[in-house]
C-alpha positions as CSV (number, residue, x, y, z in Angstrom):
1,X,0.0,0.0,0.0
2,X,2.9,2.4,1.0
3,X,3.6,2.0,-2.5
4,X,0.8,3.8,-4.0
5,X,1.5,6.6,-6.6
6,X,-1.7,8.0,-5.3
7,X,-0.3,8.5,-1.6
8,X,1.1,11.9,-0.8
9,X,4.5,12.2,-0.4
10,X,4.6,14.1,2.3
11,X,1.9,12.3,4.6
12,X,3.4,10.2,7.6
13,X,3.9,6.4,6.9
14,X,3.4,4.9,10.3
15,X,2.7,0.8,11.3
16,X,2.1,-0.3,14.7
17,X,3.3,-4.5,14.9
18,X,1.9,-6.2,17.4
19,X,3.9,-9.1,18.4
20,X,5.9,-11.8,20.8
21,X,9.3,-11.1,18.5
22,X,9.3,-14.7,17.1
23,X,8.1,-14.9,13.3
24,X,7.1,-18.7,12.3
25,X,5.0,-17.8,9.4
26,X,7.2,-15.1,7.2
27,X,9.7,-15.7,4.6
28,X,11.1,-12.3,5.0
29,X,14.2,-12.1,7.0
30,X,13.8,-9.0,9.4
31,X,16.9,-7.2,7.9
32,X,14.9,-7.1,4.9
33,X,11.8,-5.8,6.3
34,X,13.7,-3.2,7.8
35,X,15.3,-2.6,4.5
36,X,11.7,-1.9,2.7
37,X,10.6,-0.1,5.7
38,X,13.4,2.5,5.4
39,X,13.1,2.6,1.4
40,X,9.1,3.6,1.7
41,X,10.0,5.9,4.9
42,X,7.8,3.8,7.0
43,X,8.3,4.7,11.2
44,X,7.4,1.1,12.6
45,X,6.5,1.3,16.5
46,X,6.7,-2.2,17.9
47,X,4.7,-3.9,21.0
48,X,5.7,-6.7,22.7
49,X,2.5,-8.6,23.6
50,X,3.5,-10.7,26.6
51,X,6.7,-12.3,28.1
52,X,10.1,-11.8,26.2
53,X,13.5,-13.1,25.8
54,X,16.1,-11.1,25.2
55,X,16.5,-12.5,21.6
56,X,12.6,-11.6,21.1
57,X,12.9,-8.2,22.5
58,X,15.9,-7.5,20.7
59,X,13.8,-8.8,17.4
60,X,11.0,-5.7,17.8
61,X,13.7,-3.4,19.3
62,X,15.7,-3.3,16.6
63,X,12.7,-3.0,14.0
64,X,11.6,0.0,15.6
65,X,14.8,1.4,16.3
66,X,16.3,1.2,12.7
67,X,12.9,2.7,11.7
68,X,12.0,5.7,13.8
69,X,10.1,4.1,15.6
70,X,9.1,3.2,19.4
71,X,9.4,-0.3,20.9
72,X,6.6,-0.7,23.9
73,X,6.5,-3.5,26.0
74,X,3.2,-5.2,27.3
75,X,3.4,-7.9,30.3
76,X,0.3,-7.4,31.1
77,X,-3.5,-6.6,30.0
78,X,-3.2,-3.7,32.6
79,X,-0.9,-2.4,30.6
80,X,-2.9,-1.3,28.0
């Protein structure tokens, strides 16, 4: 969608992932994603939904980080 030629330019290209930092499903590597992200100027704020390793954190810190964006951490549905 972020590829659009109908998109302004100059509008704000923001995603919100919700996740636990492991990806079983995705044949994109997150280096990659990352890579895209940046090309398109997309700010990606991560949130970590539950308990985290430091390998899983690390996953959705990085992502936002090399983006722009914010990495949030949820333990809890209090939290919210």
């Amino acid at each position: 969608s972020f590829d659009d030629p109908k998109l302004d330019a100059s509008a704000q290209r923001t995603i919100i992932l919700f996740s636990d930092g492991i990806d079983t499903v995705s044949g994109v590597k997150i280096d990659d994603a990352i890579a895209r992200a940046r090309e398109f100027k997309v700010r990606i704020n991560t949130v970590m939904l539950g308990p985290s390793t430091q390998a899983t954190q690390g996953n959705l810190e990085r992502i936002a980080i090399m983006t722009g964006g914010q990495y949030i951490p949820l333990t809890t549905p209090e939290a919210l």
